[in-house]
BAGU-669065 format. One record per atom (N, C-alpha, C, CB): x negated, y negated, z; residue in one letter; atom name. Coordinates in nm, 2 decimals, always signed. Glycine has a CB too. Layout:
+--------+--------+--------+------+------+
!     xx !     yy !     zz ! type ! atom !
+--------+--------+--------+------+------+
!      X !      Y !      Z !    A !   CA !
...
+--------+--------+--------+------+------+
This chain:
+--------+--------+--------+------+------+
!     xx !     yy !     zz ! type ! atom !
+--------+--------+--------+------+------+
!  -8.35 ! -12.86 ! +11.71 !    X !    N !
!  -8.48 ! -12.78 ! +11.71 !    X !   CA !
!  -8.46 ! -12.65 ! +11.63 !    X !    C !
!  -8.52 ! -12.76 ! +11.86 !    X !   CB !
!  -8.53 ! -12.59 ! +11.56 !    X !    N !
!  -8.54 ! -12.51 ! +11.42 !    X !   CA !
!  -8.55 ! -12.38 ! +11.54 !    X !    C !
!  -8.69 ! -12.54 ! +11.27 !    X !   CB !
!  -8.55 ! -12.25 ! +11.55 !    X !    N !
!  -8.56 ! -12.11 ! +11.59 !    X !   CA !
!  -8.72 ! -12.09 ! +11.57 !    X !    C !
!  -8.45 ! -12.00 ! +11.49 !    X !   CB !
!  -8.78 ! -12.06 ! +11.64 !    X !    N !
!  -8.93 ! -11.99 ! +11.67 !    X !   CA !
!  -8.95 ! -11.91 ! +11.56 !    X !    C !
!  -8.95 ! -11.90 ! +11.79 !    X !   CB !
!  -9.03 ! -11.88 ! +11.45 !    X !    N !
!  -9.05 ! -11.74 ! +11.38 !    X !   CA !
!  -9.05 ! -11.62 ! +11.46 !    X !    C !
!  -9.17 ! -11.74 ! +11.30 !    X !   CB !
!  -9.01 ! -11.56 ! +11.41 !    X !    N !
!  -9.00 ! -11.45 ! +11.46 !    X !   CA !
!  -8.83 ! -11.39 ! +11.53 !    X !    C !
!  -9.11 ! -11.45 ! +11.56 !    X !   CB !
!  -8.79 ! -11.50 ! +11.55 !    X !    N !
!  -8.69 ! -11.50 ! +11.67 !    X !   CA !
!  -8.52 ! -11.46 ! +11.58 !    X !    C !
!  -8.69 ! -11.68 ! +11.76 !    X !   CB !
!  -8.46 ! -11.36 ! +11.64 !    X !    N !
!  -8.36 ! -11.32 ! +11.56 !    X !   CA !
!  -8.26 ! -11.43 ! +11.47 !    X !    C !
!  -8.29 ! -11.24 ! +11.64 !    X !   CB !
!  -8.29 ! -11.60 ! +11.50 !    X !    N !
!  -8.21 ! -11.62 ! +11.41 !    X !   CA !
!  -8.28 ! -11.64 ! +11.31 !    X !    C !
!  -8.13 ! -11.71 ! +11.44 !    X !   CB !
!  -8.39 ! -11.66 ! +11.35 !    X !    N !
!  -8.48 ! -11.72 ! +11.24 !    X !   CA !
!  -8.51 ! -11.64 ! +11.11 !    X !    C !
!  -8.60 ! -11.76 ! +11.30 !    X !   CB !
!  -8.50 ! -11.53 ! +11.15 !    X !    N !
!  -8.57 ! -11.34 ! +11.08 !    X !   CA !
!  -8.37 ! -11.35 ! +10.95 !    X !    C !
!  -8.58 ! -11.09 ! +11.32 !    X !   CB !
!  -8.29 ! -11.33 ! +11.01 !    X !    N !
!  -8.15 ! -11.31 ! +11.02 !    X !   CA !
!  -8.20 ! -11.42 ! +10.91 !    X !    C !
!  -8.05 ! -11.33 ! +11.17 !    X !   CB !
!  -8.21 ! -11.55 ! +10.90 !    X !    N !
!  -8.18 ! -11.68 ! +10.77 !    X !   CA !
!  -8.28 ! -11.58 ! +10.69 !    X !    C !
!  -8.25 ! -11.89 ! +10.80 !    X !   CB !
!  -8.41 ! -11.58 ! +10.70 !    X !    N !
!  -8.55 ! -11.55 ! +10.62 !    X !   CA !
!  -8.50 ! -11.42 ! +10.54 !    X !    C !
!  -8.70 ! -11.51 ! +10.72 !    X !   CB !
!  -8.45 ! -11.35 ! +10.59 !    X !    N !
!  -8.38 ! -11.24 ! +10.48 !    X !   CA !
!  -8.28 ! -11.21 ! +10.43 !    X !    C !
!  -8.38 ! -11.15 ! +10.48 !    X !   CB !
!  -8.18 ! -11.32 ! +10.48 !    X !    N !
!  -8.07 ! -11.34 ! +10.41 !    X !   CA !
!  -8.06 ! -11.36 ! +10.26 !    X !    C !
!  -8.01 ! -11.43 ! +10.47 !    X !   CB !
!  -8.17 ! -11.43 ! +10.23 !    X !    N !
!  -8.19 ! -11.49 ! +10.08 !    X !   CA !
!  -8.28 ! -11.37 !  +9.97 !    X !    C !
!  -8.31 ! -11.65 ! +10.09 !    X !   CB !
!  -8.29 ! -11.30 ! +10.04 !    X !    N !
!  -8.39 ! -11.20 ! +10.01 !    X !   CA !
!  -8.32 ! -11.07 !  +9.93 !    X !    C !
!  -8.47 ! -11.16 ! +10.17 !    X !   CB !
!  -8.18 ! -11.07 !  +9.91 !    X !    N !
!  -8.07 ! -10.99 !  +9.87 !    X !   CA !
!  -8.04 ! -11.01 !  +9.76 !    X !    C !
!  -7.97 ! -10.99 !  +9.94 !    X !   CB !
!  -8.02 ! -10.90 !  +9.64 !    X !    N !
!  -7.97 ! -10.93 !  +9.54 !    X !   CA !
!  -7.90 ! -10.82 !  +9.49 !    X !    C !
!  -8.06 ! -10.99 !  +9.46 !    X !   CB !
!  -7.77 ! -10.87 !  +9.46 !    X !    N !
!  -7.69 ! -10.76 !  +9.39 !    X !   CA !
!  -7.70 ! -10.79 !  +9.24 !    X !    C !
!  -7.52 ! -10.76 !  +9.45 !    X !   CB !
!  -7.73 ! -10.64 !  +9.21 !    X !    N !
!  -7.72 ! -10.62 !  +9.02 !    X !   CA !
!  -7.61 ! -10.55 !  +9.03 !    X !    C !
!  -7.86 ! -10.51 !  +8.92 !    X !   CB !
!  -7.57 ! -10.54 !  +8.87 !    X !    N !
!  -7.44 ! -10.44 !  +8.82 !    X !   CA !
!  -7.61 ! -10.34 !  +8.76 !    X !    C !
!  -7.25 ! -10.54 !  +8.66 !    X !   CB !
!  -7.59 ! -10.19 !  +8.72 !    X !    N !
!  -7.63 ! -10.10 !  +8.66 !    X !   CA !
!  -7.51 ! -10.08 !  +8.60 !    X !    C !
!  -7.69 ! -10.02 !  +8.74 !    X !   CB !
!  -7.55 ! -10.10 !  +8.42 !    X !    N !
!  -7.46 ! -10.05 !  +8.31 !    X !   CA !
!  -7.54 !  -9.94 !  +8.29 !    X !    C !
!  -7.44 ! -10.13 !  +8.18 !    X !   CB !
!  -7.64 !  -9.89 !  +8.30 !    X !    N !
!  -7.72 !  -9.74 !  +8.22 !    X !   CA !
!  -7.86 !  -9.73 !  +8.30 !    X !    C !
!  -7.77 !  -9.74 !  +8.01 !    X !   CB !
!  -7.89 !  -9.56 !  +8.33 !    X !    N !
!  -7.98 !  -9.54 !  +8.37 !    X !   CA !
!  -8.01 !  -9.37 !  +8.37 !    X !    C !
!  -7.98 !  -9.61 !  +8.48 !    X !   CB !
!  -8.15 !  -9.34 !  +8.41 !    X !    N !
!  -8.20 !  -9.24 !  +8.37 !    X !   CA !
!  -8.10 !  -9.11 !  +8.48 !    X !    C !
!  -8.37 !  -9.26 !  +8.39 !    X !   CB !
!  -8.04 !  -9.01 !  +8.43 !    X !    N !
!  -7.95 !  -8.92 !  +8.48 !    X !   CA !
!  -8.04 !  -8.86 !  +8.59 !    X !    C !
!  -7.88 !  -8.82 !  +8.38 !    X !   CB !
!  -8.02 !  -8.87 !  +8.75 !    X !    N !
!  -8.06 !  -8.80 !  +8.82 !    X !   CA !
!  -7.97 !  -8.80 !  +8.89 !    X !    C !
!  -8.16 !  -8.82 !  +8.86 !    X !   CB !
!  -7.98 !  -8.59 !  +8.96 !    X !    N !
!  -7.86 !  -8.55 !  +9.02 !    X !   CA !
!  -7.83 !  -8.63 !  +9.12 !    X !    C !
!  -7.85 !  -8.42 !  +9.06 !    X !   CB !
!  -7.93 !  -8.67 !  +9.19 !    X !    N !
!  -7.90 !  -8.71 !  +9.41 !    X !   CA !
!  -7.86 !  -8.90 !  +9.37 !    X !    C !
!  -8.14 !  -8.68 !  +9.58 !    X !   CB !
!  -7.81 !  -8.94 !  +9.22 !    X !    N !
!  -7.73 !  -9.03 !  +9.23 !    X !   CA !
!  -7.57 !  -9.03 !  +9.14 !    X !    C !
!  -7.82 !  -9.14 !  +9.20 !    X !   CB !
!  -7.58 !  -8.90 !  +9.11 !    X !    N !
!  -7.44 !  -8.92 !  +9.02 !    X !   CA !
!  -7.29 !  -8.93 !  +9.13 !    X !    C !
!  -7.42 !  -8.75 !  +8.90 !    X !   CB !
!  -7.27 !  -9.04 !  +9.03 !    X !    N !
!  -7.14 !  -9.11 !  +9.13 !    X !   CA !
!  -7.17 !  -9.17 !  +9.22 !    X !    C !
!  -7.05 !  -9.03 !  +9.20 !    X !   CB !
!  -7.25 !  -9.24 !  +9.24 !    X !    N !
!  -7.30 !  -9.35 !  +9.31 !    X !   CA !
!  -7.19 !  -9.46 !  +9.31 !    X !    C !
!  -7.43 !  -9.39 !  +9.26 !    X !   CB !
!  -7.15 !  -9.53 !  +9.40 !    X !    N !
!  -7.11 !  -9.67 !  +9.43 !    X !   CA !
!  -7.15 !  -9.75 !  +9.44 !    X !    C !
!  -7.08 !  -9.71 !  +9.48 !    X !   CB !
!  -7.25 !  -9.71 !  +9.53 !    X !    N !
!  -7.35 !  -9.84 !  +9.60 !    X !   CA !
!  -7.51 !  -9.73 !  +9.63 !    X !    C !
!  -7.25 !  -9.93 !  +9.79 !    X !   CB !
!  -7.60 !  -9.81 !  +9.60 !    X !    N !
!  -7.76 !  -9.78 !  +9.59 !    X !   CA !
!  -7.82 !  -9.91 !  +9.67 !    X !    C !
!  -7.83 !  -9.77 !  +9.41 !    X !   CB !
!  -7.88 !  -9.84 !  +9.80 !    X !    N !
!  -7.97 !  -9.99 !  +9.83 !    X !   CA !
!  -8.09 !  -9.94 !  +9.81 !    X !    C !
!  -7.96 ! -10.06 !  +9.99 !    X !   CB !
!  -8.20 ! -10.01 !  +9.71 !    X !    N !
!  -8.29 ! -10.01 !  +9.68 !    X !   CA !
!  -8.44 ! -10.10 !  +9.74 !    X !    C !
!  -8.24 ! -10.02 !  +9.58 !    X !   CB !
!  -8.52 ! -10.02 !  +9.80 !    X !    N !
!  -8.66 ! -10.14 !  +9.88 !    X !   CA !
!  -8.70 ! -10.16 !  +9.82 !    X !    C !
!  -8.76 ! -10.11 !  +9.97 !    X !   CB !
!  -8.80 ! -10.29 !  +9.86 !    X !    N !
!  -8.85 ! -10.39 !  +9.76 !    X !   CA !
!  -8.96 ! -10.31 !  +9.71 !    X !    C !
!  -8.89 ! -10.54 !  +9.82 !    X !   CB !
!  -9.02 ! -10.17 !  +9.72 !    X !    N !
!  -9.11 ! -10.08 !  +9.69 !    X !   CA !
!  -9.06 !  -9.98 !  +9.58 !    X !    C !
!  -9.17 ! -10.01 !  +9.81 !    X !   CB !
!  -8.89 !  -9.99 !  +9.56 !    X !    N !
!  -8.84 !  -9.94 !  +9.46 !    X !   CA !
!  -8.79 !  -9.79 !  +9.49 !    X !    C !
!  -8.94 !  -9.95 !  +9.36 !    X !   CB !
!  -8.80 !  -9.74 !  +9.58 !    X !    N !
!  -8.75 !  -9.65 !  +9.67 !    X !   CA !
!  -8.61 !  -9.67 !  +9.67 !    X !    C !
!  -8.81 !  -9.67 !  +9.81 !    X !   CB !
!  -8.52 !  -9.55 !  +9.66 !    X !    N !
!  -8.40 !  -9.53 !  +9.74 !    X !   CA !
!  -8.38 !  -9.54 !  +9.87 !    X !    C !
!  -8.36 !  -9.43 !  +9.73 !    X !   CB !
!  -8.32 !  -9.61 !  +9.91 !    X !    N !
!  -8.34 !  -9.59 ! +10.08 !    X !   CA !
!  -8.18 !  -9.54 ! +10.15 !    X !    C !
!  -8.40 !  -9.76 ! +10.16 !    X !   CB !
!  -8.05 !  -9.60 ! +10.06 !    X !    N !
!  -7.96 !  -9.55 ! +10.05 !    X !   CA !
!  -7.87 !  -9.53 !  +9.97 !    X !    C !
!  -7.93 !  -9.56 ! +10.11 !    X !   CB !
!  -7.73 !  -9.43 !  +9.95 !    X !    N !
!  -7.66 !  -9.41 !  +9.85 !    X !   CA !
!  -7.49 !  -9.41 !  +9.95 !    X !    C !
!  -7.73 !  -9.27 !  +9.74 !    X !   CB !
!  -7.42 !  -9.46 !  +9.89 !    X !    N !
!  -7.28 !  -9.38 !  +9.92 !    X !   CA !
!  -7.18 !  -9.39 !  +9.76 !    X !    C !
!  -7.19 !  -9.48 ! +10.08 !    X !   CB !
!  -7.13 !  -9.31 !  +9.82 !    X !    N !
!  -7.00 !  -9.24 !  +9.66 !    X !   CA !
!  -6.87 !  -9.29 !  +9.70 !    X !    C !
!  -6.96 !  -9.02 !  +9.65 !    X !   CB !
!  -6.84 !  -9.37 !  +9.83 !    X !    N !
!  -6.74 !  -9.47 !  +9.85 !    X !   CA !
!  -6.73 !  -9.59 !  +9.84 !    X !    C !
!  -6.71 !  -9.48 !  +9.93 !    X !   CB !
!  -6.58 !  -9.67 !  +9.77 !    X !    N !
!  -6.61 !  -9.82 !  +9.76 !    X !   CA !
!  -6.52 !  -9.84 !  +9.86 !    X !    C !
!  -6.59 !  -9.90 !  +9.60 !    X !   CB !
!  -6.48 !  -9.77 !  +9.98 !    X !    N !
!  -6.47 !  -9.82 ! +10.10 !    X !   CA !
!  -6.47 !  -9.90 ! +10.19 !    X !    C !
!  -6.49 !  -9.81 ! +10.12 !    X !   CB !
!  -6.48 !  -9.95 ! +10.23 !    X !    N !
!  -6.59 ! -10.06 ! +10.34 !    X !   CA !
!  -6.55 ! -10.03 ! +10.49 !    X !    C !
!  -6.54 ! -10.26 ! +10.31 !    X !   CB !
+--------+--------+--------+------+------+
């Protein structure tokens, strides 16, 4: 039997696919991203987060 919509496994598959990692070779110089590592970008094109560690 498939997970109810809505229901955390179901949400959890539905946006799993929904992810995409780019490489950025060049872009327009703005200070609150120099040295960036990682940028997560919303699907509205918004910053939403940045970190300067390749950490994990």
């Amino acid at each position: 039997m498939s997970p109810a919509p809505g229901t955390a496994a179901n949400t959890d598959r539905e946006h799993r696919t929904r992810f995409t990692t780019a490489l950025v070779t060049a872009h327009d110089d703005h200070p609150d991203l120099r040295d960036a590592a990682e940028v997560l970008v919303r699907p509205d094109g918004h910053v939403a987060w940045v970190t300067r560690t390749t950490d994990p």
